[in-house]
C-alpha positions in Angstrom: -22.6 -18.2 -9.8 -22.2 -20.1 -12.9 -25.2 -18.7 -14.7 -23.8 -15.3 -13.7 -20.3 -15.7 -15.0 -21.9 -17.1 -18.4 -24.3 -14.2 -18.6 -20.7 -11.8 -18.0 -18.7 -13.6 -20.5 -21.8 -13.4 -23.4 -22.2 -9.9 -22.1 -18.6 -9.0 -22.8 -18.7 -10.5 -26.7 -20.6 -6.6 -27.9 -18.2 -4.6 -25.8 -15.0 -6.2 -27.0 -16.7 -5.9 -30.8 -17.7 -2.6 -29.8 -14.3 -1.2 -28.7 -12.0 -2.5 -31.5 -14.0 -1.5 -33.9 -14.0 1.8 -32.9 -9.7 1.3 -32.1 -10.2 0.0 -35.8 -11.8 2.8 -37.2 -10.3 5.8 -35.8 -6.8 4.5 -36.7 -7.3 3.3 -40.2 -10.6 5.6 -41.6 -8.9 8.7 -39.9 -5.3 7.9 -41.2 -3.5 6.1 -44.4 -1.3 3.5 -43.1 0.8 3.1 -46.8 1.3 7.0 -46.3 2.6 6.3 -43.0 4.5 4.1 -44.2 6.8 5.8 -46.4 6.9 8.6 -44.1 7.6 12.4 -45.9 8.2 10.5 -49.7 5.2 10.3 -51.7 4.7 6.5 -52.7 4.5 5.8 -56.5 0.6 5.3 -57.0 1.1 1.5 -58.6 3.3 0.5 -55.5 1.1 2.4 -53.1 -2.4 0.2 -54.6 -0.1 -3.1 -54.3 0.6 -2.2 -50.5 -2.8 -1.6 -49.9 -4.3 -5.0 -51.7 -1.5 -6.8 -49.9 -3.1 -5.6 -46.5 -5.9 -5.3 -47.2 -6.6 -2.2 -47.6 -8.4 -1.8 -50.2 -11.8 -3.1 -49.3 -14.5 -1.2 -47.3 -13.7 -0.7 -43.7 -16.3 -2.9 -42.0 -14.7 -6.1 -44.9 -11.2 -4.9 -43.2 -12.5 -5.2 -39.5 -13.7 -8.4 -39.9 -10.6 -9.8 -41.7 -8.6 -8.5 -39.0 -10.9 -10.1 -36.3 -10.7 -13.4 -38.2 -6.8 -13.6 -38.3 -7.0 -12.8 -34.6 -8.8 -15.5 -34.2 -6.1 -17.7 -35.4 -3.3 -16.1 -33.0 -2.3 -13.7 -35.6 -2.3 -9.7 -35.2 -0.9 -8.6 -38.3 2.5 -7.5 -39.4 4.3 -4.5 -38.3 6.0 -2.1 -40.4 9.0 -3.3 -39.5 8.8 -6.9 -40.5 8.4 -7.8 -37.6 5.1 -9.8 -36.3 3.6 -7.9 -33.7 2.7 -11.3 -31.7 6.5 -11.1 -31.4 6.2 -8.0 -30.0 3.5 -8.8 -27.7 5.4 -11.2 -26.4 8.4 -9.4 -25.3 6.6 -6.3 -24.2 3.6 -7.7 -21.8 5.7 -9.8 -19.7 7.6 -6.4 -18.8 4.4 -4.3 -18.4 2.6 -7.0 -16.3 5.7 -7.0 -13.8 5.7 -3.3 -13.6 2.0 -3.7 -13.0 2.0 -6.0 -10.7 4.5 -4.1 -8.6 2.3 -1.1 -9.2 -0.5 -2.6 -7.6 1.0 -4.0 -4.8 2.0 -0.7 -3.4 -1.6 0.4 -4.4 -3.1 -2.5 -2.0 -0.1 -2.6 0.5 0.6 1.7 1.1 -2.9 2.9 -0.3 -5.2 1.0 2.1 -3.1 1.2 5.0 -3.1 4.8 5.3 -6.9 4.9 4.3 -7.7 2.4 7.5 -5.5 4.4 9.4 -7.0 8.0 8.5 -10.6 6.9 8.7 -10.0 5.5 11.7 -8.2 8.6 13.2 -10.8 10.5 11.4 -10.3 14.5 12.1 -7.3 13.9 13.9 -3.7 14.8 13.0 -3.4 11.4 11.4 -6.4 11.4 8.9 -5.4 15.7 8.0 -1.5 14.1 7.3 -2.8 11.5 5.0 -5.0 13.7 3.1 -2.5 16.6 2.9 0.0 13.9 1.5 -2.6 12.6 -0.8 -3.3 15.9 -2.5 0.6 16.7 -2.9 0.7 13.7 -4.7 -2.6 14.0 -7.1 -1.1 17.7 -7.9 1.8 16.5 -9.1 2.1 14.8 -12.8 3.8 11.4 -13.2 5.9 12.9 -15.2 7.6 15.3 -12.4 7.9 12.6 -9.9 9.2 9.8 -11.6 12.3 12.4 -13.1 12.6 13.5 -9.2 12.3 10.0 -7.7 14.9 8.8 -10.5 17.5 11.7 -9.5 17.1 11.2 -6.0 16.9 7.4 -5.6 19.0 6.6 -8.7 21.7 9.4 -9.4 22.2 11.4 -6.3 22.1 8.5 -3.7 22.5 5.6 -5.9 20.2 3.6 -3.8 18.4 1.6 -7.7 19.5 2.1 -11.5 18.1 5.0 -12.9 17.6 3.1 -15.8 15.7 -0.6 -16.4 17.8 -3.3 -17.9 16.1 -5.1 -20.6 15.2 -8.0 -18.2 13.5 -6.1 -16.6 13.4 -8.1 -13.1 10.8 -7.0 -10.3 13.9 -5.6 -8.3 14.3 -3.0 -10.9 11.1 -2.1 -11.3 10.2 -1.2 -7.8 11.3 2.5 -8.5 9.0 2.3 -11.6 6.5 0.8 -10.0 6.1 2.8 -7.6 6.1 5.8 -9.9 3.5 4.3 -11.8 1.4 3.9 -9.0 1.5 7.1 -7.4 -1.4 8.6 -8.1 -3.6 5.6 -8.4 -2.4 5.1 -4.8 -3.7 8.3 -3.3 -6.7 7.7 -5.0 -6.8 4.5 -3.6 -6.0 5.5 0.3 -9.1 8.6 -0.1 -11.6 5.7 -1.3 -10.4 3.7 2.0 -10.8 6.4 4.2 -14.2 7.6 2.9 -15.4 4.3 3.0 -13.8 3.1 6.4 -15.1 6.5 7.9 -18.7 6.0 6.7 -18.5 2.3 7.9 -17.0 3.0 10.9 -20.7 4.5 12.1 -23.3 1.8 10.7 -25.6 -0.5 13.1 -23.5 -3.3 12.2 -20.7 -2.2 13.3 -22.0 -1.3 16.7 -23.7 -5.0 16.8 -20.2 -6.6 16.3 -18.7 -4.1 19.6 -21.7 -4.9 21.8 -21.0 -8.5 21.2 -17.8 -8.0 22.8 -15.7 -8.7 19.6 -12.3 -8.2 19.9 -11.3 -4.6 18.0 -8.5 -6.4 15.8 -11.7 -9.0 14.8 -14.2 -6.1 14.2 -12.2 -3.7 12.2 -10.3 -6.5 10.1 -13.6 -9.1 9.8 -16.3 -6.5 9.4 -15.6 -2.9 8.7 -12.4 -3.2 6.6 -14.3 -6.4 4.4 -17.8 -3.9 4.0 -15.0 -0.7 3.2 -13.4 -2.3 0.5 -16.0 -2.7 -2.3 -15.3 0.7 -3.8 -11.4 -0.1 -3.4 -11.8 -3.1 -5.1 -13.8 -1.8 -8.1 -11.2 0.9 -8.3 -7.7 -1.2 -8.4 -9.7 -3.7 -10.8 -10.4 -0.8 -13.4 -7.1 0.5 -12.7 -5.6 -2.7 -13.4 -6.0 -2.2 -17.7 -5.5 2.0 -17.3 -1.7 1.1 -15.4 -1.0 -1.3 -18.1 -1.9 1.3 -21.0 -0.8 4.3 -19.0 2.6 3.3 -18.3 3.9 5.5 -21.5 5.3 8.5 -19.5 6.6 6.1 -16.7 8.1 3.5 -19.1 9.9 6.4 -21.1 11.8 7.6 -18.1 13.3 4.8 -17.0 13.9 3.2 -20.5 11.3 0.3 -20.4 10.4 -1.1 -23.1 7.0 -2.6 -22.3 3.3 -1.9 -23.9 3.5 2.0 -23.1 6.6 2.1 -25.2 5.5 0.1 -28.0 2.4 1.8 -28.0 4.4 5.3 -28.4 6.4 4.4 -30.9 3.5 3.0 -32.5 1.9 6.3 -32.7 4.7 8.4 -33.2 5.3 6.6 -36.7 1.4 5.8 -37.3 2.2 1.8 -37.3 -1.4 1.0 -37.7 -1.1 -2.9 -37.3 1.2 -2.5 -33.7 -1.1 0.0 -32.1 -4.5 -1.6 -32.6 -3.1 -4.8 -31.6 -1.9 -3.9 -28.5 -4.6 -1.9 -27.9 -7.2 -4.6 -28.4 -5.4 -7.1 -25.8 -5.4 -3.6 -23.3 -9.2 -3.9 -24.2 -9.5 -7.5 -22.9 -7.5 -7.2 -19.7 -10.1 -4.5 -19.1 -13.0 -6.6 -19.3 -11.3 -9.6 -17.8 -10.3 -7.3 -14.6 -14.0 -5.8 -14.3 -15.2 -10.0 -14.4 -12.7 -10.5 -11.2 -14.0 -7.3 -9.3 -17.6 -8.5 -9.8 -16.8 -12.2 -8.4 -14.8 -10.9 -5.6 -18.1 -8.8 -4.6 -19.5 -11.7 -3.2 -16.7 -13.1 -1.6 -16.4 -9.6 0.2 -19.5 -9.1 1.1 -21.8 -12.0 1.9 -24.8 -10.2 0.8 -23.8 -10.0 -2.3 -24.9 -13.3 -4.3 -25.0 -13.9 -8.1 -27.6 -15.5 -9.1 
C-alpha cells in the first residue's frame, strides 16, 4: 500500500504541471492582464511596460509559469488587482465553499444511496419507476431553476431558512444551498446505486451469502451494498473538486461568497492572478479526492489490493 500511494503521489507531480500550465496559458497568452486592468481606458504605453515588468509580464510565457510556480512554492499566489493578496482571499472563500461542500455531499451519500438501494432492490416495481421518474425531473431541470424555486418556496413564501447566506456562513444556513448544489449530482448518484445494486443483486456471491443462511440485513449491507458502491464512490470522489468549482450559479443565488463567487468575479473583470490561483488549488483537491477513492477501493472491496 505504501509503494502504491508513492507511485500516486509521483504520478500526480505531471498532472498538476500539466493542468496549470494549461490554466496558465489560456488566461495570460489568450488575454492581457494590464488591459484588463484598466478596464475601457487605454493605458499610457510607458505605465503599461512598467505594470508588466512589475509582474512579470514581460518575459516569455514558459519564464512566467515557472516564476509563478516558484512563488507558489513559498505560500504566495500573487496579488490581485485589487491590492489585495489572493492567499487572503483564499482564505476567506474555501472555508465557506468546503461547508457548502460538505453539506452537498452529505445529502449525496445520505438521500442518493438510499433511494438507489431502495430502487434496485424493488427493481421494476412501483418503487424503483418512482425513483427514476424523480431522478429525471431533477437531471432536466438546471440548477439555476431550482435553487430560485427552492429559495422562494423555503425562504420567502414559507419562511422555513433565509433566502439569503450571512457572511458566516454556518452549516445551518447552507443546508438550502447545499442541497441545491447537490441536486443533480444526487440523482446521478441514486441511478449509479441502483444500476449497480440491481446488477449485484444477481451474482453467485450473493446467492452463496443467502444459502449460507445470512441474515438479509447482513447480506445486503455486508456484501451487496459494499461490492455496489465502487462506481458510487469513484463518482462522489470526482464530484468532490466539480461541487467546489461548480458552486458559481448556486453561490450567486443565495449571496455566498465562496470560490464560485470569487471565481466569477474573477472572470467577469479578467483578474488574471485571482482566477488561476483558485483554480490551481480546485486542481489539487481534484487529484487529492481521486488518491482517496483509489485507497478506499480496497477497503471496499477486499479483492482489491495495492501492491
Amino acid at each position: 500500500m505504501g509503494r502504491y500511494v508513492v507511485r500516486r503521489l509521483l504520478q500526480m507531480i505531471p498532472v498538476f504541471v500539466g493542468s496549470t500550465f494549461l490554466i496558465f496559458f489560456m488566461v495570460y497568452a489568450l488575454g492581457d492582464p494590464v488591459a484588463a486592468l484598466f478596464g475601457d481606458k487605454a493605458p499610457d504605453p510607458a505605465t503599461a511596460a512598467r505594470i508588466r515588468s512589475e509582474l512579470y509580464l514581460d518575459a516569455p510565457l514558459w519564464k512566467q509559469y515557472l516564476h509563478y510556480m516558484g512563488q507558489i512554492l513559498t505560500g504566495d499566489f500573487g496579488t490581485a488587482f485589487t491590492g489585495q493578496p489572493v492567499l487572503e482571499l483564499m482564505a476567506d472563500a474555501f472555508p465557506v465553499t468546503l461547508r457548502l461542500t460538505i453539506v452537498a455531499v452529505c445529502f449525496e451519500i445520505l438521500f442518493g444511496i438510499t433511494l438507489g438501494l431502495l430502487g434496485g432492490l424493488r427493481r421494476g416495481r412501483g418503487t424503483d419507476t418512482t425513483v427514476l421518474l424523480l431522478t429525471l425531473v431533477v437531471v432536466s431541470v438546471p440548477t439555476f431553476v431550482s435553487g430560485y424555486v427552492l429559495q422562494y418556496l423555503f425562504g420567502v413564501k414559507w419562511g422555513l431558512v433565509s433566502p439569503s447566506v450571512s457572511p458566516y456562513a454556518t452549516f445551518d444556513e447552507l443546508m438550502l444551498p447545499g442541497l441545491v448544489l447537490a441536486l443533480t449530482s444526487l440523482a446521478y448518484v441514486t441511478r449509479l446505486t441502483r444500476t449497480s445494486v440491481a446488477e449485484n443483486s444477481r451474482a453467485d456471491y450473493l446467492r452463496t451469502a443467502v444459502a449460507k443462511g445470512l441474515p438479509r440485513h447482513r447480506v445486503v449491507t455486508r456484501h451487496l451494498l459494499r461490492n455496489s458502491l465502487i462506481p458510487v464512490v469513484t463518482f462522489i470522489g470526482t464530484d468532490i473538486g466539480a461541487l467546489m468549482g461548480g458552486a458559481i450559479v448556486t453561490e450567486r443565488i443565495f449571496n455566498i461568497h465562496g470560490v464560485g463567487y470569487q471565481l466569477y468575479q474573477g472572470i467577469l473583470r479578467q483578474n488574471s492572478p485571482t482566477v488561476v490561483g483558485f483554480v490551481t488549488v480546485l486542481v489539487l483537491v481534484f487529484l487529492l479526492a481521486n488518491l482517496l477513492v483509489d485507497l478506499l477501493y480496497a477497503v471496499l472491496d477486499p479483492r482489491i489490493r495495492h501492491a
